[in-house]
C-alpha positions as CSV (number, residue, x, y, z in Angstrom):
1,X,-15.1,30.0,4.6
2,X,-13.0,27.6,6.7
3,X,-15.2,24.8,7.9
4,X,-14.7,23.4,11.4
5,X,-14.0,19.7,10.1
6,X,-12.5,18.3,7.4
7,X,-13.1,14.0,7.1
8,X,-11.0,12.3,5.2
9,X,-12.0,8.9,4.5
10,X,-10.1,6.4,1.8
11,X,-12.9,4.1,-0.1
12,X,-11.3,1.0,-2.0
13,X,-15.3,-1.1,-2.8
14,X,-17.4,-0.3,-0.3
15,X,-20.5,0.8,-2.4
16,X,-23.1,-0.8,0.1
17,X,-21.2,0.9,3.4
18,X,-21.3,4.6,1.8
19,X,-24.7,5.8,2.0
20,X,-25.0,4.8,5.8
21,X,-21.6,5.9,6.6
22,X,-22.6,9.5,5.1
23,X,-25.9,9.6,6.6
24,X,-24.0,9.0,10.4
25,X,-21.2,11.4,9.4
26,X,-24.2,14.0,8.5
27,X,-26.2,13.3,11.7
28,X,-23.3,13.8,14.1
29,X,-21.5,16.7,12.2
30,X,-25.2,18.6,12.6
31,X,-25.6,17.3,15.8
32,X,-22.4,18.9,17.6
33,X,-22.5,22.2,15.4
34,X,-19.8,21.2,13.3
35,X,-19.3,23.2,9.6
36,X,-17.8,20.4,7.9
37,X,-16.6,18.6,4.5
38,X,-16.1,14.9,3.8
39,X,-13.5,13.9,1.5
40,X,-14.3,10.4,0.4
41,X,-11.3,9.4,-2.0
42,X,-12.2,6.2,-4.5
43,X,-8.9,4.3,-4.4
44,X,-9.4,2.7,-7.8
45,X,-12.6,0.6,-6.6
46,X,-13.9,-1.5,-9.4
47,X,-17.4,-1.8,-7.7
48,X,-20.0,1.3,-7.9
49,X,-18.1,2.9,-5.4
50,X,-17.5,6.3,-6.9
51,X,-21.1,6.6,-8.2
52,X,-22.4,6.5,-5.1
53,X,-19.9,9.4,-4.2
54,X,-21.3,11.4,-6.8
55,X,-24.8,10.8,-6.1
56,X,-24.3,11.9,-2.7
57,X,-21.9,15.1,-3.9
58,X,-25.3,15.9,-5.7
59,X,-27.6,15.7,-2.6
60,X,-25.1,17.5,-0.5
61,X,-22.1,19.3,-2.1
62,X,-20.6,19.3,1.7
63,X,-19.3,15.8,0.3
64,X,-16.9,15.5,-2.0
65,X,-15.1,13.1,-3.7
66,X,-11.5,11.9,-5.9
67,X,-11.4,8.9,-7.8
68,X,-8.0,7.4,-8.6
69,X,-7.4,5.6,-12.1
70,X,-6.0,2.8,-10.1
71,X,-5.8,1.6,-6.5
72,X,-2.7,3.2,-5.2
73,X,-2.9,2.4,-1.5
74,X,-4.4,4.3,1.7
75,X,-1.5,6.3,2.2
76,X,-2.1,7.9,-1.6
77,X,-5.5,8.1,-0.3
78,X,-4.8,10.3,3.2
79,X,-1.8,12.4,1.2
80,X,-4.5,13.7,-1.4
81,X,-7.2,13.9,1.1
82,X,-5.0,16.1,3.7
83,X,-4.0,18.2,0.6
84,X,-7.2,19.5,0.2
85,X,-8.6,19.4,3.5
86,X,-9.7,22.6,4.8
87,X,-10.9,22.6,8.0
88,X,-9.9,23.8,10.9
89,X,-9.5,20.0,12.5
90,X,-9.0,17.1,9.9
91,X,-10.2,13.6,10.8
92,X,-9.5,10.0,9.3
93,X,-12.2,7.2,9.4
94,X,-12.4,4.0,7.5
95,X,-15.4,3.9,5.4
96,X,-16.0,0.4,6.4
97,X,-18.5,1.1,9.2
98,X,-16.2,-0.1,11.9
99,X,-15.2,3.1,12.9
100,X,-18.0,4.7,14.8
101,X,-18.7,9.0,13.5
102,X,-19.9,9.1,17.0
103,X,-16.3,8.7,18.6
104,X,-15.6,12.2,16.6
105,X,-16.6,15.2,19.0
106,X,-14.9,13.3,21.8
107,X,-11.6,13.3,19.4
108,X,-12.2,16.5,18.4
109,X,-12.7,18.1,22.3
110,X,-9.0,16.9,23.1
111,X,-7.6,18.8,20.3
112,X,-9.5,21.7,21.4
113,X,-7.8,21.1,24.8
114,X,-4.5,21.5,23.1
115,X,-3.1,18.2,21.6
116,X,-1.5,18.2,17.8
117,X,-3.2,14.3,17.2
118,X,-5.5,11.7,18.7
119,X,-5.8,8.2,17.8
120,X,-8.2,5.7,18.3
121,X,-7.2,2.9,19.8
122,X,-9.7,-0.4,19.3
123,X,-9.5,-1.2,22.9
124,X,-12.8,-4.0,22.4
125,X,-12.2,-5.3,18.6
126,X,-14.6,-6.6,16.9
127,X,-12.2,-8.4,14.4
128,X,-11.5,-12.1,14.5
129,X,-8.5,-13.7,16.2
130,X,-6.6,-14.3,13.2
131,X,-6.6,-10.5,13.1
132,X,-6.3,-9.4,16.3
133,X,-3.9,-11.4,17.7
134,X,-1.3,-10.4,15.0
135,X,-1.9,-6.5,15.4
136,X,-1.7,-6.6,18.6
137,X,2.0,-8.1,18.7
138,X,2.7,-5.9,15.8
139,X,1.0,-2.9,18.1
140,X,3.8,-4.1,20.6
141,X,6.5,-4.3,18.6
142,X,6.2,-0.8,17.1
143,X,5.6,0.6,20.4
144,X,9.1,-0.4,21.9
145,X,10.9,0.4,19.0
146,X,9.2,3.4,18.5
147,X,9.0,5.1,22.0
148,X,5.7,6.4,21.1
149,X,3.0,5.0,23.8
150,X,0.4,4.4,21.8
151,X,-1.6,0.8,21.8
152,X,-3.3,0.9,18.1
153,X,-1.2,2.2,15.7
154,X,-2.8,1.1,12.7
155,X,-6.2,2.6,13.8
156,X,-8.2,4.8,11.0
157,X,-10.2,6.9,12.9
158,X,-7.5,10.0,14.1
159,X,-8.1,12.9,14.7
160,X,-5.3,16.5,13.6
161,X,-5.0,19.8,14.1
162,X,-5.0,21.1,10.3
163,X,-0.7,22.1,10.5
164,X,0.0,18.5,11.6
165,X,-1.4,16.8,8.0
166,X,-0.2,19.7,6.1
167,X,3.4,19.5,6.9
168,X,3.3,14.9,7.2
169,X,4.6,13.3,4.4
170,X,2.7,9.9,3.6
171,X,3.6,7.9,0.9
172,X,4.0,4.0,0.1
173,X,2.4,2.6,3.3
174,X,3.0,4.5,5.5
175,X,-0.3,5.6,6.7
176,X,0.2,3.1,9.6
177,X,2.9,5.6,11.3
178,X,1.5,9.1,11.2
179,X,1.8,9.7,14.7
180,X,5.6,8.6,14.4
181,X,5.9,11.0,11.2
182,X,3.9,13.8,13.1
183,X,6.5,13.7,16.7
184,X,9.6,13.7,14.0
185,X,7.9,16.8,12.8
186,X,7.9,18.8,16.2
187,X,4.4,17.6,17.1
188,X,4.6,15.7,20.4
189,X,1.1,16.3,22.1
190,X,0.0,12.9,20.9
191,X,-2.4,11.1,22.7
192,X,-4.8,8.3,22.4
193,X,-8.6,7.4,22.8
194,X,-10.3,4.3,23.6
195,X,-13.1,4.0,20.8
196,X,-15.8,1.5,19.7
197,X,-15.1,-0.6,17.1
198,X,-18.1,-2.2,15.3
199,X,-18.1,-5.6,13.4
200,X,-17.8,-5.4,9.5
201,X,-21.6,-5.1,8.1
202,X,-20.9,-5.2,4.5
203,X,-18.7,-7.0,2.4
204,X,-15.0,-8.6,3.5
205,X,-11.9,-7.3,4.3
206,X,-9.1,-6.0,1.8
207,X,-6.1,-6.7,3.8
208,X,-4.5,-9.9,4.5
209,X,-1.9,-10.9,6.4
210,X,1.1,-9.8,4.6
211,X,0.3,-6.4,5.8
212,X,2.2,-7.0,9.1
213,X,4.9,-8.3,7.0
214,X,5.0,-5.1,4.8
215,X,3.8,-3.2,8.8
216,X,7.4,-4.4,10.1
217,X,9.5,-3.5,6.5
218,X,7.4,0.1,6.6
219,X,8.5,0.5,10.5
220,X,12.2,0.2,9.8
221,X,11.2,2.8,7.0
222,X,10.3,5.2,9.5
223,X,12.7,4.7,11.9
224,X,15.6,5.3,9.7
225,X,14.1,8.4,7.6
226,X,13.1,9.9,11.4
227,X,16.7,8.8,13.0
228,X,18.9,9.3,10.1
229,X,17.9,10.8,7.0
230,X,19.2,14.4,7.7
231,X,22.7,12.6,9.5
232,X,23.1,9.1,7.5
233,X,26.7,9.2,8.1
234,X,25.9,9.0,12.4
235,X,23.8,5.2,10.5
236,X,26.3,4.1,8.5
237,X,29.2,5.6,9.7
238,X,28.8,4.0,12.8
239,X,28.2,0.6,11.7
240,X,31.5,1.0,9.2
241,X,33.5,1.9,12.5
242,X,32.7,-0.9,14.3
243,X,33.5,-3.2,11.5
244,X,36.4,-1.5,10.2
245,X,38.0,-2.0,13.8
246,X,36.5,-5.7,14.1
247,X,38.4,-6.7,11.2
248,X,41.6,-4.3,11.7
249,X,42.1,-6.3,15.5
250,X,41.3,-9.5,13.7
251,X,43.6,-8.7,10.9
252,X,46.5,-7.5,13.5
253,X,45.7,-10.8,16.0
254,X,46.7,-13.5,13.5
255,X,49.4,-11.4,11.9
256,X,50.8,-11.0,15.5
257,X,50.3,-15.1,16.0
258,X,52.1,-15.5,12.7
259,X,55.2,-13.4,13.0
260,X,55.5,-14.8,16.9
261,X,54.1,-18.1,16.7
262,X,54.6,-18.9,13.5
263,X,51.1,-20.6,13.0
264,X,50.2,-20.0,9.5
265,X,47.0,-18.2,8.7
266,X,46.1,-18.9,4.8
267,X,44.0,-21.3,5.6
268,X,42.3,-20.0,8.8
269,X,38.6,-18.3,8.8
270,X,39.9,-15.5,11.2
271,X,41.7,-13.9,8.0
272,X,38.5,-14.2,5.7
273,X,36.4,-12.7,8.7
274,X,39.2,-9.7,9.2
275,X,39.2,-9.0,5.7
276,X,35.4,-9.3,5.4
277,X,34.6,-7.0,7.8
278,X,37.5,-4.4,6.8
279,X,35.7,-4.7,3.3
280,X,32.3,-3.8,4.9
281,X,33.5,-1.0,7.0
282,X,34.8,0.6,4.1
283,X,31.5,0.2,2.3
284,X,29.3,1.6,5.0
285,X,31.7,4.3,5.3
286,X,31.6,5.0,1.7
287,X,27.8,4.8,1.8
288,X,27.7,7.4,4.7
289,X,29.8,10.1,3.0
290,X,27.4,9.4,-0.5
291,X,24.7,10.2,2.1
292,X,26.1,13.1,3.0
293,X,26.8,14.6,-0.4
294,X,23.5,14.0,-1.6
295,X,21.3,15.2,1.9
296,X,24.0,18.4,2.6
297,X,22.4,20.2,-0.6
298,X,18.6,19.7,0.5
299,X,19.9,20.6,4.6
300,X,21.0,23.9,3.1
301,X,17.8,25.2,2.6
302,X,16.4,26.8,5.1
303,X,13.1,26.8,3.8
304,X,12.8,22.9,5.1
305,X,12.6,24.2,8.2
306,X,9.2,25.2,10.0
307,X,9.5,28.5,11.9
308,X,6.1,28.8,13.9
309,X,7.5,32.0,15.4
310,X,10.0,34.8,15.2
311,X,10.8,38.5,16.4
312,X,12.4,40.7,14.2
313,X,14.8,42.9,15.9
314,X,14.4,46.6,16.5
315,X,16.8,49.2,16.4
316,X,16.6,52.1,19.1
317,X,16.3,55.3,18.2
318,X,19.2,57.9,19.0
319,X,18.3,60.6,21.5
């Protein structure tokens, strides 16, 4: 049988955090009338992470876990978990005890009012400065070059109708752009939630700041694969163009001064600029039409393509 809610939630050594985050996720899930499952997924911990998940699969099979050889990441963690999530709603927590189970019903009422995905958004964080202020100018950042209005990008606790994780691709880090992943997939009731955010109870954090530096690297990810991956040639075909003609009108300017003038142009840096950037051009030109060999194969088949309805036609019967 379908349960109502599937929870996802990636664990990477949080052995003391589990047994109260299950108890709360328990309490609530009985509380609002939910059928559920929890899919805690050990990301390699080294701690006694995963037999705590298997002491609390025993008490209550409605939880149930996946432990990776090594730590892979939390977008491994969400791409295994969404795999085998069942429910009718899927929802992503940390299992940190900042996110707050309670928040969940709320989430899960505005799906039920029709949206494909609701984040959390941290609106009070309980983090200190030296992790706030970071996030929220990479918040920012992704939000203008993005388009998508949201203020806390890099929440865990979301909330998905079950189609949206079955047809996202996460991988690598990625984890942080879901919602961007889910509007390139046709899903564009996205919305967000102001949530409580608790401070950290056990243990420390697992991410420093060279996530934001990864963050930005992951965001031009996205934005190209969303943009550009089916039409790379539109990427780098336009950047070729424009440098192509740079250097031609370079290239034609100094031979014009030559011929006319007479001013010599060996040893000017106009000519090593107009030949650079015909040299480019050509390159990202190249690179386009590679692009397009290799994506035209793959575009082909229609099967990449999500039909969520169709009518089949009907002949009329002769009178």
């Amino acid at each position: 049988m379908q349960p109502d809610l599937s929870i996802v939630v990636p664990v990477y050594e949080e052995e003391e955090s589990l047994p109260e985050l299950a108890s709360a996720l328990r309490g609530m899930c009985e509380q609002a009338g939910y059928s559920f499952e929890v899919w805690l997924v050990d990301d390699g911990s080294k701690d006694d992470s995963w037999r705590i998940i298997r002491e609390l699969h025993a008490k209550d099979a409605r939880f149930a876990g996946i432990r990776f050889r090594r730590n892979y990441g939390k977008s491994a963690a969400l791409a295994v978990g969404f795999e085998r999530a069942r429910g009718r709603f899927v929802v992503t927590m940390d299992a940190d005890l900042q996110d707050d189970p309670a928040e969940v019903p709320a989430l899960v009422d505005m799906l039920m009012e029709g949206y494909d995905l609701v984040s959390g958004w941290k609106q009070v964080r309980k983090d200190p400065l030296n992790k706030t202020i970071p996030s929220r100018f990479f918040n920012m950042i992704t939000r203008k070059m993005s388009g998508l209005d949201l203020h806390d990008f890099n929440c865990g606790l979301k909330a998905y109708r079950r189609e949206v994780v079955k047809n996202v691709r996460v991988y690598g880090e990625l984890h942080r752009y879901i919602p961007l992943l889910a509007k390139w997939e046709g899903y564009t009731r996205i919305t967000e939630k102001s949530v409580r955010h608790h401070e950290r109870k056990y243990g420390r954090t697992k991410f420093g700041l060279e996530r934001y530096i990864r963050g930005f690297l992951d965001l031009i990810t996205v934005l190209f694969i969303t943009r550009f991956a089916a039409r790379p040639m539109h990427f780098f075909g336009s950047i070729g163009t424009m440098a192509f003609v740079g250097g031609f009108l370079i290239s034609l300017w100094i031979s014009i001064d030559k011929i006319f003038q007479g001013h010599p142009i060996g040893d000017r840096p106009l000519l090593l600029l107009g030949v650079m950037l015909i040299l480019l051009g050509t390159q990202m030109f190249t690179t386009g039409l590679l692009g397009e060999m290799i994506i035209g194969p793959r575009m082909e088949d229609t099967s990449t393509y999500q039909v969520i309805e169709a009518m089949e036609p009907r002949l009329l019967e002769r009178v």
